[in-house]
Backbone as CSV, one residue per row, in Angstrom:
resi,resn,N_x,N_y,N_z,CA_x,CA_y,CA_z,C_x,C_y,C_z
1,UNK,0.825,-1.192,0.000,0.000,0.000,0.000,0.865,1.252,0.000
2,UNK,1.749,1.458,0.798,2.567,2.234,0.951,3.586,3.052,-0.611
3,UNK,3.839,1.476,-1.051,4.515,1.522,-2.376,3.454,2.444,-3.552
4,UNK,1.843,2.458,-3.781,1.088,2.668,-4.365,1.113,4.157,-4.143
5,UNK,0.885,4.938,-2.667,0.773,5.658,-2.481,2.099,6.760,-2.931
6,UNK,3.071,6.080,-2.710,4.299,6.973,-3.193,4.221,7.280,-4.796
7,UNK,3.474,6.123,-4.759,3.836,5.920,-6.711,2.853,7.041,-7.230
8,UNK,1.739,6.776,-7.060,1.172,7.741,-7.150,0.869,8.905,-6.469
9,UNK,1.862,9.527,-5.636,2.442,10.822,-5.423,3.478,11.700,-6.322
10,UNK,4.156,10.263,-6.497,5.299,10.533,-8.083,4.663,10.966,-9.504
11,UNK,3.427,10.360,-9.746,3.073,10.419,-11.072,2.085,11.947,-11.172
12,UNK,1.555,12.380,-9.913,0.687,13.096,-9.892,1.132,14.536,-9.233
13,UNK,2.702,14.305,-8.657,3.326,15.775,-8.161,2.910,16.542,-7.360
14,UNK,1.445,15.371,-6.336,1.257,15.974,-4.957,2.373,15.664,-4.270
15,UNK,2.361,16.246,-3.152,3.178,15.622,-2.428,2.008,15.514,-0.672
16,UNK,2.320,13.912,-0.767,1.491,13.572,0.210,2.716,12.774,1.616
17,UNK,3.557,13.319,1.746,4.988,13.103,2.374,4.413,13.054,4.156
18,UNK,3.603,14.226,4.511,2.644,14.293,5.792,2.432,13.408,6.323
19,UNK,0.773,12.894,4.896,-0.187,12.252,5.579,0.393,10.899,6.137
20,UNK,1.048,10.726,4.561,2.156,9.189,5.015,3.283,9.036,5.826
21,UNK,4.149,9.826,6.556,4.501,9.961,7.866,3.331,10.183,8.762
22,UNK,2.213,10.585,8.909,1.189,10.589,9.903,0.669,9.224,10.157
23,UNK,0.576,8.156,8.552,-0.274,7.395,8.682,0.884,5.981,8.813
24,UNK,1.981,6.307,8.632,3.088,5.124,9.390,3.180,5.077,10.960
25,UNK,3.155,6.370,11.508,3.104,6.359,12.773,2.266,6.183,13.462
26,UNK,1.213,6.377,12.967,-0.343,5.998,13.619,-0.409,3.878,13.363
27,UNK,0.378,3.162,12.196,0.165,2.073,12.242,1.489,1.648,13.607
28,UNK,2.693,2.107,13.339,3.600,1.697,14.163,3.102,1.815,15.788
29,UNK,2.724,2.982,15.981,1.516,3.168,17.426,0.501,2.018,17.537
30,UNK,-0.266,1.041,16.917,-1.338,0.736,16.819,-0.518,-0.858,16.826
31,UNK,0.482,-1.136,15.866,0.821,-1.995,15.956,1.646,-2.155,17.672
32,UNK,2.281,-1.653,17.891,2.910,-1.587,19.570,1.839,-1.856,20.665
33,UNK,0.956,-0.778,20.422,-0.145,-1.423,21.346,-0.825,-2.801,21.293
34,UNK,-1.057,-3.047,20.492,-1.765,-4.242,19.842,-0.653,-5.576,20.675
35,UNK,0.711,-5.991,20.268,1.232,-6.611,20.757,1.640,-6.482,22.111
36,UNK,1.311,-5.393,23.060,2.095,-5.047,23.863,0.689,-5.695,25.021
37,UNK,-0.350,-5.754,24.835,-1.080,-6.566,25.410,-1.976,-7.823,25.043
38,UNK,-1.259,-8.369,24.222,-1.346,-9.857,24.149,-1.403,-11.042,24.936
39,UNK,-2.602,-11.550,25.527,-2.297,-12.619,26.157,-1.469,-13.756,26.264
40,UNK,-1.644,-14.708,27.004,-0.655,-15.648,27.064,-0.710,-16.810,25.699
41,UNK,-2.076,-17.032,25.395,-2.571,-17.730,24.749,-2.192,-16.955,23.401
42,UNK,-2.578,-15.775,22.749,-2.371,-15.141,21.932,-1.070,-15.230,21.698
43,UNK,0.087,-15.002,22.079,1.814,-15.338,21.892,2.081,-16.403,21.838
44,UNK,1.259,-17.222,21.920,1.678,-19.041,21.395,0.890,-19.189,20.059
45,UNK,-0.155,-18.414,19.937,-0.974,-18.348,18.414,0.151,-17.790,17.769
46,UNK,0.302,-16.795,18.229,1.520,-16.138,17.177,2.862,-17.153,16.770
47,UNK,3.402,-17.351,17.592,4.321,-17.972,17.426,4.623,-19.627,16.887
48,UNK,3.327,-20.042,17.219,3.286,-21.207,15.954,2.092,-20.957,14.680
49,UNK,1.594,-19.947,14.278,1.385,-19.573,13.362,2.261,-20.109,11.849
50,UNK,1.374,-20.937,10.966,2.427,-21.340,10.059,2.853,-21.014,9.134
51,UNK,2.074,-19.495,8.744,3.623,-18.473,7.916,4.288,-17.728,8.543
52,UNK,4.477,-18.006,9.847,5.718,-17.159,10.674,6.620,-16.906,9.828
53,UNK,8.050,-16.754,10.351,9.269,-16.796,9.510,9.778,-17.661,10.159
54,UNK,11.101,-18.376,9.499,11.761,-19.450,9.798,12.994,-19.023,9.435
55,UNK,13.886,-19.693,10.268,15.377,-19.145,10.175,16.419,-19.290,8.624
56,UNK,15.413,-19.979,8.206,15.705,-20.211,6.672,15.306,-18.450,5.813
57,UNK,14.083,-18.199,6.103,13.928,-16.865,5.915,14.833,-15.946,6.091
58,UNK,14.934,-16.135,7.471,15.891,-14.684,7.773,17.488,-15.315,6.901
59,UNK,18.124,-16.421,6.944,19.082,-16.760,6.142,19.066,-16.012,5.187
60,UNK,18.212,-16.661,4.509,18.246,-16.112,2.996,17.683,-14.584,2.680
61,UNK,17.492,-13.820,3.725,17.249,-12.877,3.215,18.665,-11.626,3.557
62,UNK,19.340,-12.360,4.597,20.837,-12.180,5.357,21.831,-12.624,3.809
63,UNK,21.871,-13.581,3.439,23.287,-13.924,2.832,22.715,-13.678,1.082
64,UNK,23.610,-13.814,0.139,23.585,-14.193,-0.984,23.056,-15.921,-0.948
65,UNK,22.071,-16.168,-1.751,21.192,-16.739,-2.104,22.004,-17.744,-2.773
66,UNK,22.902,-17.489,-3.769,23.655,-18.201,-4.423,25.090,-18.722,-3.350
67,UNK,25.270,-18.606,-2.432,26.176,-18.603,-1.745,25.778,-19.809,-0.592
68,UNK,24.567,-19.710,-0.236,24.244,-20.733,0.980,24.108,-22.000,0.603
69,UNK,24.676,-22.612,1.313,24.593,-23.694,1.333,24.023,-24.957,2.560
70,UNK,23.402,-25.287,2.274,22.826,-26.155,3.959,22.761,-27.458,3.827
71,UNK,23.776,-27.919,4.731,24.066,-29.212,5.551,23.111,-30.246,5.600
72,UNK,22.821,-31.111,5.644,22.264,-32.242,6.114,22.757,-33.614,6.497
73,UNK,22.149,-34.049,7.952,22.566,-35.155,7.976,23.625,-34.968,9.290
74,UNK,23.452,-36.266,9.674,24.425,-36.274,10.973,25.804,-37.509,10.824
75,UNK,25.585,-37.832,9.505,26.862,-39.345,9.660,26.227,-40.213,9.893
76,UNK,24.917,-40.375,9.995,24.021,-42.016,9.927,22.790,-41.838,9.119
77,UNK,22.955,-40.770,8.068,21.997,-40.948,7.069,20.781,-39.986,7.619
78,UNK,20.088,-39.619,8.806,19.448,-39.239,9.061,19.437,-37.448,9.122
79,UNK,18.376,-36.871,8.770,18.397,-35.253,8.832,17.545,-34.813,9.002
80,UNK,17.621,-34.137,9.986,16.467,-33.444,11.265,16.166,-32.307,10.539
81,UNK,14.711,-31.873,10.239,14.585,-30.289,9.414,14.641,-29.635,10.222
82,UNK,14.422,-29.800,11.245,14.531,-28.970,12.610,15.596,-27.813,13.069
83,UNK,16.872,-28.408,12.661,18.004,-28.078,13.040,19.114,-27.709,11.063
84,UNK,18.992,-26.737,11.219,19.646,-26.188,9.959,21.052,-25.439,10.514
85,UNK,21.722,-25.953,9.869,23.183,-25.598,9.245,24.077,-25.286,8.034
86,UNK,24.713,-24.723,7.669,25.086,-24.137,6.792,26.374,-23.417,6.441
């Protein structure tokens, strides 16, 4: 959304620079609150939620893509997805 709004600030030579610093900070506010009283139950929803991110994510969004490489296997054939190395 954000991307749209710039874009078409670009094409149209308003400049709406304000509202959209007004309206990032009003989500960043909203988002803080929002997590900041989360139940107990609610932070285990979150956290096994199954498009979380996974450390494979943050990997690959950390290194060159073409560069990683990941391990498998312990020396008896077996490989835990659990546990990534690289």
């Amino acid at each position: 959304m954000d991307t749209i709004v710039r874009r078409m600030a670009d094409e149209t030579g308003l400049d709406f620079s304000h509202q959209i610093s007004s309206l990032e900070s009003k989500c960043s506010r909203a988002l803080k609150d929002l997590y900041t009283h989360l139940t107990p139950f609610q932070c285990l929803t979150i956290a096994r939620h199954p498009n979380r991110p996974t450390v494979l994510d943050h990997i690959l969004n950390i290194k060159d893509k073409d560069k990683w490489v990941e391990l498998h296997g312990n020396g008896t054939g077996y490989s835990d997805p659990a546990i990534v190395t690289g």
